[in-house]
C-alpha positions in Angstrom: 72.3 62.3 96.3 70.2 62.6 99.8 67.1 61.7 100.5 64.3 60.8 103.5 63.2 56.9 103.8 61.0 55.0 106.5 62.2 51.5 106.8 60.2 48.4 108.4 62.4 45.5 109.5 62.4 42.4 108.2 63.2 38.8 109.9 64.8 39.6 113.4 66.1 42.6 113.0 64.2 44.7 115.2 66.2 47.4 117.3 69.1 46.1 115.8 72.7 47.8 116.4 73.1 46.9 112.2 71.3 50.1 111.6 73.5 52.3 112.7 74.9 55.6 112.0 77.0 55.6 108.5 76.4 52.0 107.9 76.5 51.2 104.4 73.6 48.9 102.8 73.0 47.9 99.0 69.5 48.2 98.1 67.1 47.6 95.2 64.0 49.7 94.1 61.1 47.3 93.4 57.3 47.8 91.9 54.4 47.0 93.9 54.8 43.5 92.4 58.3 43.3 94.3 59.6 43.3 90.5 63.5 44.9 90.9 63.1 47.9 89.0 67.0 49.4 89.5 70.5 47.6 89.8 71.2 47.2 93.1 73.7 50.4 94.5 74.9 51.4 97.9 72.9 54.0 100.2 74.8 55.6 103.8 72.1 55.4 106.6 72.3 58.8 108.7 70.2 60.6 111.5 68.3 56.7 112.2 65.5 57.7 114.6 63.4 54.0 116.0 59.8 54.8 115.7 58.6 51.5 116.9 60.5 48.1 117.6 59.7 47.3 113.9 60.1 50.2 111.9 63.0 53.7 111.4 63.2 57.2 109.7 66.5 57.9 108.1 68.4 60.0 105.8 70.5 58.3 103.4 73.0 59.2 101.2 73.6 57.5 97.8 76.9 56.0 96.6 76.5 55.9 93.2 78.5 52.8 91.2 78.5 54.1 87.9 78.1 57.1 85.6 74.1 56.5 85.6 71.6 59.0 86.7 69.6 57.6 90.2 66.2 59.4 89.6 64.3 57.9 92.5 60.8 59.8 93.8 59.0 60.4 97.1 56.8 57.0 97.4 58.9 54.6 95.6 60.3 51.7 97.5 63.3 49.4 98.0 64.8 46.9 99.7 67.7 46.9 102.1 70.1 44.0 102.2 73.0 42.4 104.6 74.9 39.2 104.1 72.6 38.6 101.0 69.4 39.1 102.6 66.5 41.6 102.5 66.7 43.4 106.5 64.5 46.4 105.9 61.4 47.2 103.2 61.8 51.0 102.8 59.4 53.8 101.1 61.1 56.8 100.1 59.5 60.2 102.2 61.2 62.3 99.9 62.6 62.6 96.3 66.3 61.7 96.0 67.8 64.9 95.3 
C-alpha cells in the first residue's frame, strides 16, 4: 500500500536525521478531535523532501500487521511516533492505494 503524506514536526524534531530514507515509524489515524480512529501499524518513509525547517513531503509505504484492509483517503490524518512519542502530525495528499 503507497501513498503521498505532508508531515509537520512535533517537539524538536526539526531537520532531524530521524526522518530518513526507509526509516520505519508506527503511526495512528485520528479525527479532527485527535480521537485514534485505526490501530496503530507501521509506514516506510521514502523520497523525504524538507519543505521548511518544520514540515516534509514523503511517500510511504505501509507494512500491514494483520490480515485487515488499511482503507485510508486523501485528507485524513495521523500521527507519527518514535520511542513512544508523537514526532510528526501528517495529512494524507493522496489516497493509500
Amino acid at each position: 500500500l503507497f501513498g503521498k503524506i505532508a508531515a509537520f514536526f512535533l517537539g524538536n524534531f526539526f531537520y532531524s536525521p530521524l526522518f530518513s530514507e526507509k526509516r520505519i515509524f508506527p503511526i495512528c489515524f485520528v479525527d479532527i478531535n485527535d480521537k485514534p480512529i485505526s490501530h496503530t501499524f507501521c509506514i516506510s518513509i521514502e523520497d523525504v523532501k524538507f519543505i521548511s525547517s518544520e514540515s516534509f513531503d514523503a511517500n510511504i509505504k505501509s507494512i500491514p500487521i494483520s490480515d485487515r484492509n488499511i482503507d485510508f483517503n486523501k485528507g485524513e490524518r495521523f500521527y507519527m511516533f518514535y520511542n513512544n512519542e508523537k514526532v510528526a502530525y501528517c495529512e494524507l495528499k493522496s489516497d493509500i492505494e
